[in-house]
C-alpha positions as CSV (number, residue, x, y, z in Angstrom):
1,X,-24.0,38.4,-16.8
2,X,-21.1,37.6,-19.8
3,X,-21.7,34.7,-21.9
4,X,-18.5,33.3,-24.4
5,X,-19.5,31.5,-27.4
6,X,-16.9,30.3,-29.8
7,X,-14.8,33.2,-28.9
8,X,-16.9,35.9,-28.5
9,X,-18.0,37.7,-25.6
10,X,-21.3,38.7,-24.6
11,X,-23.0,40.9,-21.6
12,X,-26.4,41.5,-20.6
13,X,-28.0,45.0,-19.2
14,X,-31.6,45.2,-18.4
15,X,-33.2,48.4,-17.3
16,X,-37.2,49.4,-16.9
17,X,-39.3,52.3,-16.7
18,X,-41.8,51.0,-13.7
19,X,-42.6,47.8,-11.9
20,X,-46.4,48.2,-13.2
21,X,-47.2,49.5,-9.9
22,X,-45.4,46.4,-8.1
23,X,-44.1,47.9,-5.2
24,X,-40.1,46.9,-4.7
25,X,-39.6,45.2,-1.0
26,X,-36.3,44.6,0.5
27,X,-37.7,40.9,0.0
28,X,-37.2,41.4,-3.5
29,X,-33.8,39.1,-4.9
30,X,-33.4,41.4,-8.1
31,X,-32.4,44.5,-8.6
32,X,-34.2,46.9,-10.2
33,X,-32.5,50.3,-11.9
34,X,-35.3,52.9,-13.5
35,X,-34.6,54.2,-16.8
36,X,-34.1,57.5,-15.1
37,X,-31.2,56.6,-13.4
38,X,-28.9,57.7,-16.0
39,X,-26.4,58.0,-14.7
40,X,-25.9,54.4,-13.3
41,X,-26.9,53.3,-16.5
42,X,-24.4,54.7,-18.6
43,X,-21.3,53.8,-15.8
44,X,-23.1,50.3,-16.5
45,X,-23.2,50.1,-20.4
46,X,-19.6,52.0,-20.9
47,X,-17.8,49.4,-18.2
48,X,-19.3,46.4,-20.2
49,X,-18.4,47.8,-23.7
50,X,-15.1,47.3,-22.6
51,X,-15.5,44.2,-21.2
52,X,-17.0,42.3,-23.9
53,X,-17.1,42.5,-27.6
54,X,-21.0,42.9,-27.7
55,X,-23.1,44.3,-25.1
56,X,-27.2,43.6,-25.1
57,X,-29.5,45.9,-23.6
58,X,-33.0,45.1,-22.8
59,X,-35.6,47.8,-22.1
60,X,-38.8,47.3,-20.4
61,X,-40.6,50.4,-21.6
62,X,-43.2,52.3,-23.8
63,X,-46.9,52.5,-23.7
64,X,-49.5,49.6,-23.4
65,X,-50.8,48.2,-26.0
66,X,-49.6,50.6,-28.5
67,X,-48.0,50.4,-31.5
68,X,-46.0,54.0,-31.7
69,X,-42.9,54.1,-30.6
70,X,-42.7,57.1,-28.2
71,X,-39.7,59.8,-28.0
72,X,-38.5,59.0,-24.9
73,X,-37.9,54.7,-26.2
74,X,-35.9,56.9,-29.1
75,X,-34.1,59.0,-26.8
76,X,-33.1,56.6,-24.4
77,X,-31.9,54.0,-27.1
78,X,-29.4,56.6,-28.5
79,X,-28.1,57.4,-25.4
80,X,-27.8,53.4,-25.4
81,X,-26.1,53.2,-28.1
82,X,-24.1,56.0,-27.6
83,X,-22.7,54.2,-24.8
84,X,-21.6,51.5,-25.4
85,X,-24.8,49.3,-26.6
86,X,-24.5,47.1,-29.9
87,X,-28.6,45.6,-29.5
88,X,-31.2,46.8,-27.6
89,X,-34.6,44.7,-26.9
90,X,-37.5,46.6,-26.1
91,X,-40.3,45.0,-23.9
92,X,-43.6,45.8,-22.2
93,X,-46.1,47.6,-24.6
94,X,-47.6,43.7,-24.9
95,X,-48.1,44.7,-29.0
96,X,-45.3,44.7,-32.3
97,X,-43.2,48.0,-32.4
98,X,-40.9,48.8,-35.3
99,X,-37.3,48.5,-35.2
100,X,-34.4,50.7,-36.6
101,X,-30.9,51.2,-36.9
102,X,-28.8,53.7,-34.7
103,X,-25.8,54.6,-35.3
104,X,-23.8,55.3,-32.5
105,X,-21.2,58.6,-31.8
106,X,-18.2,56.2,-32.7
107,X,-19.9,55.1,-35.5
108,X,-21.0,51.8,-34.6
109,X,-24.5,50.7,-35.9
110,X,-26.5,49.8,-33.2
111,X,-30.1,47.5,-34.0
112,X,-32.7,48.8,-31.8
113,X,-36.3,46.4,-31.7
114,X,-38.5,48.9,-30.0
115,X,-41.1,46.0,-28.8
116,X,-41.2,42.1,-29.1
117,X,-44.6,41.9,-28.1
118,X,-45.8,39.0,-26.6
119,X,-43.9,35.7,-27.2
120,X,-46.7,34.3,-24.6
121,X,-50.3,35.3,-23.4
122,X,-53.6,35.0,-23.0
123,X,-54.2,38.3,-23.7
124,X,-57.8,39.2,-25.6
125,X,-57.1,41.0,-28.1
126,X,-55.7,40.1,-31.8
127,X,-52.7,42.6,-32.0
128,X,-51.3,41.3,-28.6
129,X,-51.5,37.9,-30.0
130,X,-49.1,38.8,-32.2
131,X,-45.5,38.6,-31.7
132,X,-41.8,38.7,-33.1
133,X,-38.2,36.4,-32.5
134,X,-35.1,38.4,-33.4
135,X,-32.0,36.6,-34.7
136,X,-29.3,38.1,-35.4
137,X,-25.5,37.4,-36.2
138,X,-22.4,39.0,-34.4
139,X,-19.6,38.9,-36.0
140,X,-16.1,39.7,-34.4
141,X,-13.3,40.0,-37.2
142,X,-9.3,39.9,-36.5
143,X,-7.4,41.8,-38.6
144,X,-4.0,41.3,-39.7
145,X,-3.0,44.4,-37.8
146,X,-4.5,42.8,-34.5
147,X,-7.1,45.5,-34.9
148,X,-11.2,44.2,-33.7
149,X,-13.6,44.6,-35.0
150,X,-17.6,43.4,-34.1
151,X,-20.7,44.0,-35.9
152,X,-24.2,43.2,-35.5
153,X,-25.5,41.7,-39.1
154,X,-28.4,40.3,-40.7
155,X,-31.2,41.3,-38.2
156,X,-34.6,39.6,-38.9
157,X,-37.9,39.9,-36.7
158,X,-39.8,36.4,-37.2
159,X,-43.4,36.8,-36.4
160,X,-45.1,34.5,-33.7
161,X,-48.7,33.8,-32.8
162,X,-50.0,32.7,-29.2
163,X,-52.9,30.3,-30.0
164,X,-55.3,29.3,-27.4
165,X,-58.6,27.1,-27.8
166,X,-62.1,28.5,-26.3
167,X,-62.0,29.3,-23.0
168,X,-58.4,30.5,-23.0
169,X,-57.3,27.1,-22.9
170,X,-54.3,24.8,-24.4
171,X,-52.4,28.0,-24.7
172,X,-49.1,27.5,-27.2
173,X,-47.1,29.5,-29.9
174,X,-46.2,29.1,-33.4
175,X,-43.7,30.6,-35.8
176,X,-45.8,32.7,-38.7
177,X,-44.4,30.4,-41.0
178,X,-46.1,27.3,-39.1
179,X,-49.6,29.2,-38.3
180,X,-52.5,27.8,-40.7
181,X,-55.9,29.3,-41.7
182,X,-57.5,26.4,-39.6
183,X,-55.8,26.9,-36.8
184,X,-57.0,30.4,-37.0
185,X,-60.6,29.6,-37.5
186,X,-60.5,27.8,-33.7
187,X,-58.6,30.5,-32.2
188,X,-60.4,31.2,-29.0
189,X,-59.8,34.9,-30.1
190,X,-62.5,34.4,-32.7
191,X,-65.4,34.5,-29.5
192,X,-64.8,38.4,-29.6
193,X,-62.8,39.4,-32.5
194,X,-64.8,36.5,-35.3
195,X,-63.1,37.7,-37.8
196,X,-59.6,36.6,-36.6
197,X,-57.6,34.8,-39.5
198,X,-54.2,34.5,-40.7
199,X,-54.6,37.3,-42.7
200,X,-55.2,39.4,-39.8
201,X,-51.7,38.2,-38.2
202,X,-49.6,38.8,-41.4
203,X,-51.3,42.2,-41.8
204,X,-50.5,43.1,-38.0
205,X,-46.6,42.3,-38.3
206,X,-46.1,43.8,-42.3
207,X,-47.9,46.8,-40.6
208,X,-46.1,47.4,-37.6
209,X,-42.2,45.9,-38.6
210,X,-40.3,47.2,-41.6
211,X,-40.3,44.8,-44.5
212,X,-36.5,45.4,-44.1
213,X,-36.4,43.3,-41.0
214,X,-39.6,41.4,-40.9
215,X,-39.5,37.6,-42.4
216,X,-42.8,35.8,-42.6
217,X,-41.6,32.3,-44.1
């Protein structure tokens, strides 16, 4: 898919490393290309670098519930960005993953968010509570020469909580910024984990996102 907006051309690449033991059926609508498929992917990412002036990547990969970003996630996103990628999104570990800067063989810098976590769940434990927005700017510059030029700026990670009452009911999500102490005292979380607050949340995202990127208010 390419998206336009005011000018500037967008397209969309999504890749995983399993189906979480989903079994594909020639039912199936979508899809799906492994990570190890390379090859396609590369043919994929170079054709829409030079179709559009940014090209997104999203990556379902990475381990459960963990926090470390493996060396396969960095492998793959260099190749990424290598090709042709100017942001990769990470998915699937269900927990915050750092994020980094690549820079690319032509030179490009390339923002890489290894894992999102969970914008949604209702998920048991505090750390995949605990989520992230990125925003970022792109920014495509005419020079005088006619020359292009497009860059990714100003990446931020904006942490999110998923809040659910007891009983894993009334399930919604707040900006960080938003969360309070007393909505944290009635987190349904608390039944297991009592001693859930919104220290815990700020402590989970300063520990796991580089205070380069990460912005709490």
């Amino acid at each position: 898919p390419m998206q336009t907006v005011n000018g500037v051309t967008i397209a969309y690449l999504s890749y995983t490393e399993h189906t979480n033991g989903i079994p594909q059926s020639k039912a199936m609508t979508a899809n799906i290309i492994y990570t190890s498929q390379t090859d396609v992917i590369e043919q994929q990412v170079r054709s829409a670098h030079q179709l559009a002036d940014f090209v997104v990547v999203g990556v379902h990969w990475g381990v459960e519930n963990s926090h470390t970003v493996v060396d396969a996630q960095r492998a793959l996103a260099q190749s990424l960005a290598d090709w042709g990628a100017d942001l990769i999104v990470g998915t699937h570990p269900h927990v915050l993953q750092n994020a980094q800067w690549l820079t690319a063989a032509d030179g490009r810098k390339v923002f890489t968010a290894y894992s999102l976590g969970n914008f949604i769940s209702t998920q048991a434990k505090p750390d995949q509570l605990v989520g992230a927005l990125l925003t970022v700017k792109l920014e495509k510059t005419t020079e005088p020469d006619g020359s292009v030029h497009c860059t990714v700026l100003d990446p931020r990670l904006w942490p999110t909580v998923t809040h659910y009452d007891a009983g894993k009911s009334n399930v919604r999500t707040y900006l960080f910024r938003d969360y309070t102490q007393e909505l944290a005292k009635q987190h349904g979380v608390r039944a297991k984990h009592s001693d859930f607050s919104l220290d815990t949340v700020q402590k989970i995202a300063q520990n796991n996102i580089s205070s380069d990127f990460l912005e709490l208010t």
